[in-house]
C-alpha positions in Angstrom: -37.5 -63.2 -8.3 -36.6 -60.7 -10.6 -40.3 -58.9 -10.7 -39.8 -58.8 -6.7 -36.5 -56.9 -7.1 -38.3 -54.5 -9.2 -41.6 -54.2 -7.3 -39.2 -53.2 -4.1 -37.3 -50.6 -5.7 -40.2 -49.7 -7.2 -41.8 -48.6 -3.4 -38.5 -47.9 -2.1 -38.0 -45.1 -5.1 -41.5 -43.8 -4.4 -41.3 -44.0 -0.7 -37.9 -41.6 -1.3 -40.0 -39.2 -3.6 -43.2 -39.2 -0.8 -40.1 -38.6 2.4 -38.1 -35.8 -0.2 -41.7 -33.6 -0.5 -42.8 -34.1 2.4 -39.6 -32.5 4.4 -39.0 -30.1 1.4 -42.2 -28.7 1.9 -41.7 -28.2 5.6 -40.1 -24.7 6.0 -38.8 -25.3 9.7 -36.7 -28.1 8.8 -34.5 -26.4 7.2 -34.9 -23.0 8.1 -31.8 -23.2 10.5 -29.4 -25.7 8.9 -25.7 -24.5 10.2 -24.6 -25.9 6.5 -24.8 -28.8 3.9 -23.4 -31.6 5.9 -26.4 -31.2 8.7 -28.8 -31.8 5.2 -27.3 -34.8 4.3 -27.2 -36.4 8.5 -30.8 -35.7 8.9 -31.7 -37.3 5.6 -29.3 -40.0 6.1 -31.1 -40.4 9.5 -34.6 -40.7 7.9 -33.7 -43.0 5.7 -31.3 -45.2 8.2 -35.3 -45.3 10.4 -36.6 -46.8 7.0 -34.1 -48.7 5.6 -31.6 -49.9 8.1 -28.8 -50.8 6.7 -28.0 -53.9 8.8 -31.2 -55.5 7.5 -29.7 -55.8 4.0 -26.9 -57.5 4.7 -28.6 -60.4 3.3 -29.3 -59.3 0.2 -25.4 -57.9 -0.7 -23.8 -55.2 -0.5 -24.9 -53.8 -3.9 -27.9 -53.6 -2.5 -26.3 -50.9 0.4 -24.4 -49.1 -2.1 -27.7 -48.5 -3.9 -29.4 -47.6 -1.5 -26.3 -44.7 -0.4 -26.7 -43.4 -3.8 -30.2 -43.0 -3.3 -29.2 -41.0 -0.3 -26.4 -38.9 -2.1 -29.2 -38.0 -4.4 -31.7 -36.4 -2.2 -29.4 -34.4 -0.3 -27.7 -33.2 -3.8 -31.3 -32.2 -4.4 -31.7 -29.8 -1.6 -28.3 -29.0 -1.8 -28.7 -26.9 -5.6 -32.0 -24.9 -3.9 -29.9 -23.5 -1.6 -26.4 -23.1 -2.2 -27.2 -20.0 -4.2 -29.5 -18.3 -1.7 -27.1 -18.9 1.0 -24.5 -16.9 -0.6 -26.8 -14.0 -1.0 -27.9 -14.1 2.1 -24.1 -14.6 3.5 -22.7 -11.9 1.9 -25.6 -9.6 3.1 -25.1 -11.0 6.4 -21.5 -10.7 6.6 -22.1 -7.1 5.8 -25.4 -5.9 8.0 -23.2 -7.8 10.8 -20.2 -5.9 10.2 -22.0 -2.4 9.8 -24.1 -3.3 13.1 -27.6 -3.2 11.1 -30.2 -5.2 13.2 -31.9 -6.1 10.5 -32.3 -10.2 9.2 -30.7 -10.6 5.8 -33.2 -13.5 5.3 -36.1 -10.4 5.4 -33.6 -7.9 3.5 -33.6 -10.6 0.3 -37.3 -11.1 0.7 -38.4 -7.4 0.5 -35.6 -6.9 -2.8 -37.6 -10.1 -4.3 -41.2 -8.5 -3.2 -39.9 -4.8 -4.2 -38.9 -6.5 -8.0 -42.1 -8.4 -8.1 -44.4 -5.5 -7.9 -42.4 -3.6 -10.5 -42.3 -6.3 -13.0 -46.1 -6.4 -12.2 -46.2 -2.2 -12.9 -44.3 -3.3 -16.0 -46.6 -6.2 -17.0 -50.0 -3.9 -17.2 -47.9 -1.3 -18.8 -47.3 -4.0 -21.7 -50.6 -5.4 -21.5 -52.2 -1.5 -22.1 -49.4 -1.0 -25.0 -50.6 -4.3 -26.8 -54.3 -3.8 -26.6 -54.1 -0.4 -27.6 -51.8 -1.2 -30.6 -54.3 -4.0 -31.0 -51.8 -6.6 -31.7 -52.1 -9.9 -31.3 -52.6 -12.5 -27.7 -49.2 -14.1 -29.2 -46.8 -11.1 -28.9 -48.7 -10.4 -25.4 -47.7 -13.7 -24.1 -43.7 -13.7 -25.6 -43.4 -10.1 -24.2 -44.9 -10.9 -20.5 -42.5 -14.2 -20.7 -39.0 -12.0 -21.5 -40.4 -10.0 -19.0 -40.8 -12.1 -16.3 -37.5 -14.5 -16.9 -34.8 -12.6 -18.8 -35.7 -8.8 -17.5 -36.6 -9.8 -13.9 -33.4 -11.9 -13.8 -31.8 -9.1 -14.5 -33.5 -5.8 -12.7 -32.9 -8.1 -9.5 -29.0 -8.3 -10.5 -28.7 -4.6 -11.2 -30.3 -4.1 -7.4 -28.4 -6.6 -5.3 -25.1 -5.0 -7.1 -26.6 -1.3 -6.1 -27.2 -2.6 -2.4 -23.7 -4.5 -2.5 -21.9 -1.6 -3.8 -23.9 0.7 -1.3 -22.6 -1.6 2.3 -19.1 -1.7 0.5 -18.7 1.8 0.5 -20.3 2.1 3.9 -18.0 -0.7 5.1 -14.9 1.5 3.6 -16.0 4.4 5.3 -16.1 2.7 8.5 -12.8 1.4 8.2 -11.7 4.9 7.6 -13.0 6.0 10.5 -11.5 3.8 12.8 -8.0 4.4 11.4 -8.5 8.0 11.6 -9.8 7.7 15.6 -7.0 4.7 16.1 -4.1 6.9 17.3 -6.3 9.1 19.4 -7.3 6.1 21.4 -4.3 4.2 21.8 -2.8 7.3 23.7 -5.7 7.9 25.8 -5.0 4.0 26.9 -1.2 4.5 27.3 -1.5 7.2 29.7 -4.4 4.7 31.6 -1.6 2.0 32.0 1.0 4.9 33.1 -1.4 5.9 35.7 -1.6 2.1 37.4 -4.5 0.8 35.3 -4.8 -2.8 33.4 -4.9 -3.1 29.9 -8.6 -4.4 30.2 -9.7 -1.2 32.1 -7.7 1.3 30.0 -8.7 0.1 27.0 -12.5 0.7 28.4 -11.7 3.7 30.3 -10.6 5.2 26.9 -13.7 5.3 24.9 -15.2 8.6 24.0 -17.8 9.5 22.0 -15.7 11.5 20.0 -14.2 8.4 18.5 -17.6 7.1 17.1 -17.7 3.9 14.9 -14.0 2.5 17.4 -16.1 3.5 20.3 -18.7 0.7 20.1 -16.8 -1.8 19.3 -14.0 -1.4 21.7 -17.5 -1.6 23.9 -18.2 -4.7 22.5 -14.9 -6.1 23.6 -15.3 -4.9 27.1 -18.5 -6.7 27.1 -17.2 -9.6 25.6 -14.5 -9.7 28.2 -16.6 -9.1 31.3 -19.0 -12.1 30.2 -15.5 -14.4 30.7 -13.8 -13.9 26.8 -10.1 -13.7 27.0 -9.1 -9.9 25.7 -7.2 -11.5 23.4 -9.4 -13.4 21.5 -12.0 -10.5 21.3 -9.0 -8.3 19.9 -8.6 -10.9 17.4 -12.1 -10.7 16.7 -12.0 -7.1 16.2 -9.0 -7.3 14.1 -10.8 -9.8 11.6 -14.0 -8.1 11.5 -12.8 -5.1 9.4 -10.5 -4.7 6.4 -8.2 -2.6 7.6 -4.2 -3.7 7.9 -3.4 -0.8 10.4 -5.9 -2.0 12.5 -4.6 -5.4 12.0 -1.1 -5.0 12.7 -2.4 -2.6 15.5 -3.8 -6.0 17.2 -1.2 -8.2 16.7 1.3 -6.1 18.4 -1.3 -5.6 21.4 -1.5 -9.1 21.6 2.1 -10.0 21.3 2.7 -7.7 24.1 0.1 -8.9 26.2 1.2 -12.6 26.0 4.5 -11.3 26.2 4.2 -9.3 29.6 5.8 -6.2 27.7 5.8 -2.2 28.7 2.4 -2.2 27.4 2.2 1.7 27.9 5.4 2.8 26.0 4.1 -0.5 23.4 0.9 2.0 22.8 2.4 4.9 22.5 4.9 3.7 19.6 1.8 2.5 17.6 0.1 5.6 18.3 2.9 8.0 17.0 3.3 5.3 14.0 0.0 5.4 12.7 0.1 9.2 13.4 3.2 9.6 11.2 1.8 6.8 8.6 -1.4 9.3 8.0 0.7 12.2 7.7 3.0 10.9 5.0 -0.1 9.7 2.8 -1.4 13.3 2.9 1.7 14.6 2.0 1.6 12.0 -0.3 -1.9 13.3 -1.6 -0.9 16.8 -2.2 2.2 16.0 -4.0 -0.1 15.0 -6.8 -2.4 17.4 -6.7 -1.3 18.9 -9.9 -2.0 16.2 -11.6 -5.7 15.8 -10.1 -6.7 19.6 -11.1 -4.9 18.6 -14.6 -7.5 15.6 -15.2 -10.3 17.3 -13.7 -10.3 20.1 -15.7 -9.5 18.4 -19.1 -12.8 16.6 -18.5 -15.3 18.7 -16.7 -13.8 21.8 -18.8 -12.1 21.5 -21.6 -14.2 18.6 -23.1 -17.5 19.8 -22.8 -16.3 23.4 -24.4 -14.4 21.3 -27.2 -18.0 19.1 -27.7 -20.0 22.3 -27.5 -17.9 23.6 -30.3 -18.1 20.6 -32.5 -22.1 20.6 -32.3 -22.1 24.3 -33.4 -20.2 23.6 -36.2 -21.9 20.9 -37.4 -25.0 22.8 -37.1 -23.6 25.2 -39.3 -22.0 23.1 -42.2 -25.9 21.6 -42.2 -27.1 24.8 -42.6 -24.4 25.8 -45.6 -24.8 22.8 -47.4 -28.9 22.8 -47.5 -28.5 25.8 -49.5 -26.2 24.3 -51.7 -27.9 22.5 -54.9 -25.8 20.6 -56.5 -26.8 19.0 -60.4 -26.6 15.2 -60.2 -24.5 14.9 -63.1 -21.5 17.5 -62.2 -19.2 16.2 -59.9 -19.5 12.3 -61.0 -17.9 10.2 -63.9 -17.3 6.7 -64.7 -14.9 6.0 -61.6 -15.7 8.4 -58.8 -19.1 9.9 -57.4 -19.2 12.9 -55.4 -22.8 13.0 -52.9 -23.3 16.6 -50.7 -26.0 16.0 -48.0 -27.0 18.2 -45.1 -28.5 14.1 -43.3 -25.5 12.4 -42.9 -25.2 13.0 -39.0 -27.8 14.8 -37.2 -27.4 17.5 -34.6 -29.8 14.9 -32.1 -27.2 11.8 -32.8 -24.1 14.1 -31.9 -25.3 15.6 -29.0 -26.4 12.0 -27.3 -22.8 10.8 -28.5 -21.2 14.1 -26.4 -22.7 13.3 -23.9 -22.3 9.5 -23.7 -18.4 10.1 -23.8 -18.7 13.2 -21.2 -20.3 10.6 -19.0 -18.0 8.1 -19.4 -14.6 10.2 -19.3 -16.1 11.7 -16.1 -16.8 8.3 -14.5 -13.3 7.8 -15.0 -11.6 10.5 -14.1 -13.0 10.8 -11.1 -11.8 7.8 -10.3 -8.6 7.8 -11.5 -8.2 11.5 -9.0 -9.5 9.0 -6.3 -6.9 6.7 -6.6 -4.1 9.6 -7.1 -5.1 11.3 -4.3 -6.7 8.9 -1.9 -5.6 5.4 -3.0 -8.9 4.1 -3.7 -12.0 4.5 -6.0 -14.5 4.2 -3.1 -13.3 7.8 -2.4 -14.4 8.8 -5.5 -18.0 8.1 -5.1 -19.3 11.3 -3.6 -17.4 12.6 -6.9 -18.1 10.8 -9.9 -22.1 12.7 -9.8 -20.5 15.7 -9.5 -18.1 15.8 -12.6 -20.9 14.1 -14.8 -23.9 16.8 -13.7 -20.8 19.6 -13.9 -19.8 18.5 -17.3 -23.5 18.1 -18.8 -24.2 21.4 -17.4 -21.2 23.0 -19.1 -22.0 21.7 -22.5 -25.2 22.5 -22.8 -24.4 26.0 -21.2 -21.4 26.7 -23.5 -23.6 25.5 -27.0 -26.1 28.2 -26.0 -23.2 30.5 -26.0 -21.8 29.2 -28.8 -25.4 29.4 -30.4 -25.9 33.0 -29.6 -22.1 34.2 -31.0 -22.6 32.6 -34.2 -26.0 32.1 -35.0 -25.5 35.6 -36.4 -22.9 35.6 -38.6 -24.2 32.1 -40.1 
């Protein structure tokens, strides 16, 4: 009895191995899953048409139990392959969606996993030239290509899905600037519409220009949306959720409120248009209150720093050059309990210099962003100039040492 319990789960384990490989391989199956819970029905499903669990009654309920477990384990199978490559590609999704690309973010994480493949494979001959013209040995070949391939490709195809991440963020906060900025405009173009005898529906689509780019299309999309049979309100909501933006939100509410409300709708807009109006002005007045202290910061770093570095280089260079004409007997300056050792080596000019600029670069990441957030209220407007205060500082270094070079190069 017993060696016919084993002999079945025996088949019944290999049958689940034969069913898991042969719908894993199958690319379609899966290819349009709405989530986890669809995996597990339609592997519960195949294995219900194999193993019903009515027909085991009869031989207990441990038996069922088991055989659940068996199920829980396939599904947990498929579930770790693609938990993590759903987030990827839900995040790039969310993103291409909300910037209007056209483009699949299934194909966008193929091409950065083909684009990282045929560098690591520019990288591999690269190493495989190195070792065979070093002539060193098959063994160092074989450790290098395997650090290359796990532990640097893990990590080049990081370093570009936070460049291409970082990239649609900004894009996406630039967007969301530019509907804030158009906001106001619109929402008294579509006040004067009501005035005039329209609907909310038609003035909100009678107010769309051009002019108003990025809040333009999709205030066309919720005209569409409504003329296919979508309540306004639930597209406004849509529209609302879609972008980051709290003005915008609030902005939606309100409309909505009013609508469901039956309120003036036309003096309703008109308040939210001089609000937001009044809301932008105070933040630039805001902005140029602290300017000071923006033109402060920038010009301790781009400035000031470099010049102070520049300075510190040339006068290294020229204590090296004092003390390598200083010769010095071993035995004066030492005694029993103190040593006294003059070298020209103990920091070179090459070391110093890569150390200024390491700390140029890093003080003008930071600044940057810290005149961002002073002036603007966020880093993401610093992007455009974080490049510019590290190439401006580099430039004034080197450019200042030259100088510094030439005015005492000689008197030293």
């Amino acid at each position: 009895m017993k060696l016919d319990i084993k002999k079945e789960r025996f088949h019944e384990n290999k049958f689940k191995e034969e069913l898991l490989d042969s719908h894993s391989s199958d690319k379609h199956t899966f290819k349009d899953l709405s989530g986890i819970k669809n995996a597990k029905n339609i592997i519960n499903n195949l294995f219900n048409e194999h193993f019903n669990p009515e027909a085991l009654k009869d031989q207990g309920k441990d038996r069922v139990k088991e055989k659940v477990k068996i199920s829980n384990k396939i599904t947990t199978r498929f579930d770790k392959k693609k938990v993590k490559s759903r987030k990827i590609i839900g995040l790039l999704s969310d993103f291409t969606s909300k910037l209007g690309y056209d483009e699949n973010p299934r194909n966008t994480h193929t091409k950065i996993l083909k684009y990282v493949s045929y560098f690591q494979i520019l990288l591999s001959l690269l190493l495989m030239i190195i070792v065979f013209v070093n002539h060193k040995s098959l063994d160092v070949l074989i450790t290098f290509l395997i650090v290359l391939w796990t532990l640097v490709f893990a990590i080049i195809y990081l370093i570009v899905l936070f460049g291409i991440f970082m990239y649609l963020d900004v894009r996406m906060y630039q967007c969301v600037r530019e509907i804030e900025e158009s906001l106001p405009d619109f929402l008294q173009l579509a006040s004067a519409n009501i005035s005039a005898g329209m609907t909310i529906d038609r003035s909100l689509w009678y107010a769309i220009r051009p002019k108003f780019g990025i809040l333009a299309v999709e205030m066309e999309n919720v005209a569409k949306a409504t003329i296919a049979g979508e309540d306004l309100e639930k597209a406004l909501v849509k529209l609302g959720g879609k972008y980051d933006s709290r003005i915008l939100k609030e902005t939606i509410n309100l409309i909505v409120e009013g609508i469901s409300s039956g309120g003036e709708m036309a003096q309703l807009l008109n308040k939210l248009s001089v609000n937001i109006k009044e809301t932008q002005l105070m933040r630039k007045e805001i902005s140029a209150s602290v300017t000071t202290y923006a033109i402060f910061i920038g010009i301790a770093t781009v400035v000031a720093a470099p010049l102070l570095f520049a300075l510190s280089t040339e006068l290294l260079l020229i204590i090296q050059k004092i003390f390598s004409t200083i010769h010095i007997d071993k035995s004066v300056g030492s005694s029993a309990l103190f040593s006294f050792n003059f070298s020209s080596e103990s920091i070179t000019i090459g070391n110093f210099q890569r150390f200024a600029i390491m700390v140029l670069v890093i003080s003008s990441f930071f600044s940057a962003s810290i005149i961002s957030v002073i002036r603007k209220g966020s880093v993401k407007e610093g992007v455009k100039t974080i490049p510019l205060f590290i190439i401006v500082s580099i430039i004034i270094y080197y450019v200042s040492f030259s100088m510094f070079q030439m005015l005492m190069g000689s008197i030293f």
